[in-house]
N, C-alpha and C positions, 0 to 999 in steps of 0.2 A: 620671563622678563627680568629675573635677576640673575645676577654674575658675582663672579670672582675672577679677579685675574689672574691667568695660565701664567707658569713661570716663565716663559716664551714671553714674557713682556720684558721679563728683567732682561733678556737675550739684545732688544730692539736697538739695531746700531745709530752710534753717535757721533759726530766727530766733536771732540775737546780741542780747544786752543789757548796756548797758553802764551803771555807775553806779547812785545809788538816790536814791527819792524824784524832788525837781527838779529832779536831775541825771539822771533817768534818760533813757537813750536805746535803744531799740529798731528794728532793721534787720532785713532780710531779705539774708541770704546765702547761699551755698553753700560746702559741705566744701572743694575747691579752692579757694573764694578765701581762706576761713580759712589754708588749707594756705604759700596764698603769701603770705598776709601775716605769718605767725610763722615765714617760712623763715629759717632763719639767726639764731632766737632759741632758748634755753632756755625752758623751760615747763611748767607742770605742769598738770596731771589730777585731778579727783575726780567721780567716778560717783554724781551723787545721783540716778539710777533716772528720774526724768522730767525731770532737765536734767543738763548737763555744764559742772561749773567749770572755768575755764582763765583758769592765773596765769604770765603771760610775763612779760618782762624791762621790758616797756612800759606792763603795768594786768593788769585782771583782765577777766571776761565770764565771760555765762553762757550757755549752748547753750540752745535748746530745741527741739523740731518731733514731730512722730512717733515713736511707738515706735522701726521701724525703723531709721530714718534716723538716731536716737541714738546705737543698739547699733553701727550700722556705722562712723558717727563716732568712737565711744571707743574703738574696735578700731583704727580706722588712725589716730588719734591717739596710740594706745600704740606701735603699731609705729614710726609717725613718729620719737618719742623715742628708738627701740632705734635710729634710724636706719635702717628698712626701710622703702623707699618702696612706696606702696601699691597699685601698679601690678606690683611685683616677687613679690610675695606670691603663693602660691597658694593655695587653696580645696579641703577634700577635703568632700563631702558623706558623714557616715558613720551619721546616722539620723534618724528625723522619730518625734513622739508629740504625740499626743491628750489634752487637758483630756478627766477623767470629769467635770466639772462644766458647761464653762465651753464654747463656742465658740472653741476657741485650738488651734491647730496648732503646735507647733517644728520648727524644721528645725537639725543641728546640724551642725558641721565644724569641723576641723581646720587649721591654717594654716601652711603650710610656707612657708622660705623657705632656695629652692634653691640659694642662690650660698654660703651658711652652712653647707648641707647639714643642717640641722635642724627639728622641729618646733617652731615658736615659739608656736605657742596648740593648747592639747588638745582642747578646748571653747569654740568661741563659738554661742550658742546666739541664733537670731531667731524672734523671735513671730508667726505668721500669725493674725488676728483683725480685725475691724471697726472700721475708723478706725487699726490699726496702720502701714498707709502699706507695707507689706510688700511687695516688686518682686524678683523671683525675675531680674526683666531683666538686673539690675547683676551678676548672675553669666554669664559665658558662659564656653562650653566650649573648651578649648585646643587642640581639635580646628581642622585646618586642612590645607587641600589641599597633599599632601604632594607635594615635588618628585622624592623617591624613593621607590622602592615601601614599602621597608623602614622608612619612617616609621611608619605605622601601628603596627606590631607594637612598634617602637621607646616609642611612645607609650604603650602597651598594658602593656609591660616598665616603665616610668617610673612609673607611678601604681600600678601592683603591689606596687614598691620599697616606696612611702610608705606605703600601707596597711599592709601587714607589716610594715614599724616601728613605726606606728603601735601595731598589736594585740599587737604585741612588746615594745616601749618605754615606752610610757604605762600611768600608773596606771587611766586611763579603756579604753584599747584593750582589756588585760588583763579589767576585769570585763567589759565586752561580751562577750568569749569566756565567762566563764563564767556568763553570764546564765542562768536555766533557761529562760526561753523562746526561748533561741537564734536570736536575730536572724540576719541573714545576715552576714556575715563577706566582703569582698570580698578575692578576691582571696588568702585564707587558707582556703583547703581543710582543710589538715591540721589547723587550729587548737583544735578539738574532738573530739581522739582519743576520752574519756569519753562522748562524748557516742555515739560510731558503737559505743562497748563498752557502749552501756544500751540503744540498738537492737538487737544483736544478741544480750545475754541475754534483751531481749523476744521474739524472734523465736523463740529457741531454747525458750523457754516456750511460747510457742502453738502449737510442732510438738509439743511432750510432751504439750502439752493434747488437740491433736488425736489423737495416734499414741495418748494414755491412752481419750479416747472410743470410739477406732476401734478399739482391742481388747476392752473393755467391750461395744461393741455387736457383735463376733463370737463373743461367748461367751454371748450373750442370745438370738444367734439363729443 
């Protein structure tokens, strides 16, 4: 359930636009190049939902391209700013949901960054849908052939950490614990004590229900 992002994210095509009118100019680029060309500049960010403004020290531009490709952009273009390089970041997947209307999938995660020892986004949420450009690819898992045995479990222990801060610490972690449809909780067993205490006055109901028929029906017959 944890990622890091494949370099094939920094690949994910853009189109850049710069100026307006007769001045206007439009390219095809990618997140990476953008990355290295505002390196070592201040800049700023605004999420207009199907483009991304960006005002450096040198002009302005506007993003455009695919859904996906946007939301992933304005995520490591925020972190870039905090100064979290976006190769350093990691990925927690902690749910997915269905349009009741629509053909649209989300898939949602958390984004840790390990050297700060913090969660730095609660929610970043990407759209699965038709022409969203959505690549599940640019997430891989941080799993890797371990040179000691004890990696594995090591790993296992690592991403256990995050999740149970997660369901601990965040405003968002917290109601997923007390969702009433009780999603699954990784990695936090204990996290819905209420929940194993409404299972068992139900259980203990449908023994009295049975133990009240089964006397009922020995006094009938």
């Amino acid at each position: 359930m944890a990622y890091s992002l494949a370099l094939s994210a920094l690949e994910l095509p853009l189109k850049q636009i710069k100026g307006t009118g007769d001045q206007r100019q439009e390219e095809d680029i990618t997140l990476g190049k953008l990355l290295k060309d505002i390196e070592g500049q201040e800049f700023q960010i605004d999420d207009q939902l199907t483009a991304i403004d960006v005002t450096t020290e040198t002009g302005s531009l506007a993003l455009r391209g695919p859904n996906f490709n946007l939301k992933l952009a304005n995520t490591i273009l925020e972190l870039r700013k905090e100064g979290i390089k976006p190769l350093a970041a990691k990925w927690f997947w902690w749910d997915k949901d269905d349009s009741s209307s629509d053909p649209v999938i989300s898939y949602v995660f958390f984004v840790v960054h390990d050297e700060e020892d913090k969660i730095v986004r609660e929610e970043v949420r990407f759209l699965d849908y038709p022409g969203s450009g959505f690549d599940p690819a640019v997430f891989e898992s941080i799993d890797s052939p371990p040179f000691w045995s004890s990696e594995p479990r090591w790993d296992l222990a690592w991403a256990a950490y995050w999740y149970r801060r997660f369901y601990k610490e965040t405003k968002v972690g917290q109601l997923m614990v007390l969702r009433p449809d009780v999603p699954v909780l990784y990695y936090y067993p204990e996290g819905r004590p209420w929940y194993k205490r409404r299972i068992l006055q139900w259980e203990v109901r449908v023994l009295l229900f049975l133990f009240g028929v089964g006397a009922l029906l020995a006094l009938l017959f």
